[in-house]
N, C-alpha and C positions, 0 to 999 in steps of 0.2 A: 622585456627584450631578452631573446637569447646570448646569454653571458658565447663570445669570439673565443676560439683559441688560435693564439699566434706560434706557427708553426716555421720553425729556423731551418730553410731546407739542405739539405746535407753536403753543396758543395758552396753553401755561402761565406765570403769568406772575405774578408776589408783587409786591406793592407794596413801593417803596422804602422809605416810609415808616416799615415796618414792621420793620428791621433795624438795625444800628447801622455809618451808614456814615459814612467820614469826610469831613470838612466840606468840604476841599478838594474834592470832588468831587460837592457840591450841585450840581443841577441837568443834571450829565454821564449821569445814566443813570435807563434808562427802566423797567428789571423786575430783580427779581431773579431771575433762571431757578433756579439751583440755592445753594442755603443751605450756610451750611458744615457742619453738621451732617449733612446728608444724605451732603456727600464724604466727611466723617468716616468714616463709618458703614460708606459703598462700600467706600472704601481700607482698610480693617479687613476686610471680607468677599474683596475683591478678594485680599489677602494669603493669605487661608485659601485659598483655588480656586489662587494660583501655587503654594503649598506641597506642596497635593495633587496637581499636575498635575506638578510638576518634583521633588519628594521630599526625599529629603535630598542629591542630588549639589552639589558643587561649584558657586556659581553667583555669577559675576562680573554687577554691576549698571551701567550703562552711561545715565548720564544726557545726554538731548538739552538743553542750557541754551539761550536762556534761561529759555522759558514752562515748561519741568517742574520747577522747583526746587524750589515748595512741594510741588507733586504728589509729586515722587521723596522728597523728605525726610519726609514723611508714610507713605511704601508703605516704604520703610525702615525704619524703627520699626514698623510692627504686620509685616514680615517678620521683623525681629529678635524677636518675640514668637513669630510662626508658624513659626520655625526652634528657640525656645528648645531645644530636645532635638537636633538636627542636630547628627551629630556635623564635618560639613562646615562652613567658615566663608562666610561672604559677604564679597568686593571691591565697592570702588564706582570709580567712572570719570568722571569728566565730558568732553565735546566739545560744541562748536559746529561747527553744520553751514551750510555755503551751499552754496548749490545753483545752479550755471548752465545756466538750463533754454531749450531752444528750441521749436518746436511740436511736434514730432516725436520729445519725451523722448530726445533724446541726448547733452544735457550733462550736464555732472561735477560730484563735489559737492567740494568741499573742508572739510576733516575737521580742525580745530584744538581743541585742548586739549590730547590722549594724545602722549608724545614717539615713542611706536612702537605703531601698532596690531597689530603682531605681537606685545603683551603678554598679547592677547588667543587667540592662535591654541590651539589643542586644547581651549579654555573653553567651555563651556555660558553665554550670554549673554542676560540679559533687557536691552532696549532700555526704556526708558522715554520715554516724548514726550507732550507735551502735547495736542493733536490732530490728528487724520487727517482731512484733506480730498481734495486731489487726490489725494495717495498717492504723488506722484512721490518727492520727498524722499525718504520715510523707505523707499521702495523702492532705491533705488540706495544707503543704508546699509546696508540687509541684507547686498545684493549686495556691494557692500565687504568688511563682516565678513567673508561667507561665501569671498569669495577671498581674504581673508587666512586662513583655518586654521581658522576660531570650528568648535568640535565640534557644537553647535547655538545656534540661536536662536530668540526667544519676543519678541513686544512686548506689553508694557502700557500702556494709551494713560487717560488721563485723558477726551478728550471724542473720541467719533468724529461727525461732522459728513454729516446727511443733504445729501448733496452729488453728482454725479456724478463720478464715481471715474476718471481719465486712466489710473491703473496699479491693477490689484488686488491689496491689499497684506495679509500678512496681520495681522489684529487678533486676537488670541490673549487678552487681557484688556483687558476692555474697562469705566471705571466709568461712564459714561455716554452714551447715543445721543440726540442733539440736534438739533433743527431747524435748516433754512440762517437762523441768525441771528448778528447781530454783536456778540458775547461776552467780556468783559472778566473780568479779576480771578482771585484765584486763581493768580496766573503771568502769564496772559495781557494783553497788552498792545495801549496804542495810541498809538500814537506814545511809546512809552515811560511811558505815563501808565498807571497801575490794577492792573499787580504788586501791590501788596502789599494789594488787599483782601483779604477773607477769604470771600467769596462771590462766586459767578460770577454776573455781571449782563449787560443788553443795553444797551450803548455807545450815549447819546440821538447824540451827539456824531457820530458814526460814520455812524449811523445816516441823520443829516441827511445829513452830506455824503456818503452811497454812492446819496441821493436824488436829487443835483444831478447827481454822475456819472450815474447812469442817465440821467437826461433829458438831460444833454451828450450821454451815446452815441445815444439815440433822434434827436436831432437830428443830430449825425453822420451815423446813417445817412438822413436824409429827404434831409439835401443831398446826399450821394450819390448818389442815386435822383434829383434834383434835377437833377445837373453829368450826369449818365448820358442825362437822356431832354434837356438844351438841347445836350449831342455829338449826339445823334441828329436833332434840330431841322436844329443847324448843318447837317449833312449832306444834308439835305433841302432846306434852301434853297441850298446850294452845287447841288447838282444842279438846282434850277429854274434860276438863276444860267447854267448850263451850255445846260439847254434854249431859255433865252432869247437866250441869244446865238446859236445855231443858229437861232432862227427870225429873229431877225435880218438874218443873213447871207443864208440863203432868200428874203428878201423882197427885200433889195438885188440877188439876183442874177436874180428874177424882172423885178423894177423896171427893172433893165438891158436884160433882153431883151425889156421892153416898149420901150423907149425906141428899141431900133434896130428893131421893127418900126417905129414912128410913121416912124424917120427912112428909112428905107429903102423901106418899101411889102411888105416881104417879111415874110409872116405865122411867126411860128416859134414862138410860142404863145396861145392863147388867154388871159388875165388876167380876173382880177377881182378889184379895186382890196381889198387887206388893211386889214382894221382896224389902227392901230396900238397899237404895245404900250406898255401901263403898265411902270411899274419897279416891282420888287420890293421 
């Protein structure tokens, strides 16, 4: 059976109201996008689709900390259900990942938790991560694994995020497809704040202030276009500047050779008296 994907359409949106959130973070958030019950559900179905896809082989679990924690402890327990008869066991892993990334995706990530990722090498490895946006990350982990030894590799991603993709990475299980929005809880976090709800909501908080950024950059770029066309100004008046002094000079040196016709009698050109010039 073709493994679903469940698609969170972009103006889905559950009133807070309507959930049980904690108090500490009245007034932090604006929707609730996805319920916990609904992940419940996924990550229960999601299990059954890696079971059937990867079988009963050997298969080391590889959690990204720190936004997949509920996520991977959740996909754990209903795998430990959808394995119950495997006569293979399952490993778990944890690492933190940073990523030093440049424009031109060729920085390195640095890989902390495992004391040697060659624990991993000739293992069949599910990656677990919280979400996929740009893709870079969780692409140069694979890469990693894969030149360390890993026999294969699989991701299971909690949210994949409708976003423009820098690297196309692949997403092998996926429990949710979500609008470019700014998504808390469940693991995910802001500024360290909304981990431990139990439903994924849209960050008010966030949200405001990615509003102020935007219009900072919109203005950014105006004075740019701004400081761009008063260089071009400049330049144009430095060139008038230039022409003015030139006809300056012309005039004084007409002026001159007016002045030794008078004094002389000897004609050496014809004049006719120049307006003067304004200044610029």
């Amino acid at each position: 059976m073709a493994q679903a994907r469940v698609v969170i359409p972009d103006d889905f949106e559950l009133p807070v109201g309507a959930f049980d959130i904690p108090r500490c973070y009245d007034g932090d958030l604006s929707a609730v996008v996805i319920s916990e019950g609904m992940i419940k559900d996924r990550v229960r179905r999601l299990a059954k689709d890696i079971h059937q896809t990867i079988g009963d082989e050997p298969l080391a679990l590889l959690c990204v900390l720190k936004g997949s924690y509920k996520f991977f402890t959740a996909l754990v327990d209903e795998l430990s259900n959808a394995r119950y008869n495997c006569p293979e066991p399952m490993t778990v892993d944890f690492i933190r990942v940073r990523s030093y990334e440049d424009q031109a995706s060729t920085g390195k990530i640095e890989i902390m938790g495992m004391s040697n990722l060659n624990e991993l090498k000739d293992k069949n490895v599910l990656v677990v991560d919280d979400i996929s946006d740009t893709g870079r990350t969780l692409d140069k982990l694979l890469k990693t694994l894969i030149e360390t030894g890993v026999k294969k590799t699989w991701t299971a991603l909690l949210l994949s995020k409708k976003v423009k993709r820098f690297v196309e990475v692949a997403e092998d299980f996926v429990a949710f497809d979500i609008p470019d929005k700014f998504i808390v809880g469940y693991g995910l976090d802001y500024n360290q704040k909304f981990r431990d709800l139990n439903h994924i909501c849209m960050d008010d908080t966030n949200l405001k202030a990615n509003n102020i950024q935007s219009k900072s950059a919109f203005l950014d770029e105006q004075l740019k276009v701004l400081n761009e066309e008063k260089k071009a100004l400049d330049q144009i008046l430095q060139s008038l500047r230039h022409q003015k002094w030139a006809l300056a000079t012309e005039h004084e040196r007409l002026l001159t050779l007016q002045q030794h016709q008078d004094q002389t009698g000897v004609s050496v050109i014809k004049l006719e008296e120049k307006p003067s010039l304004t200044s610029l």
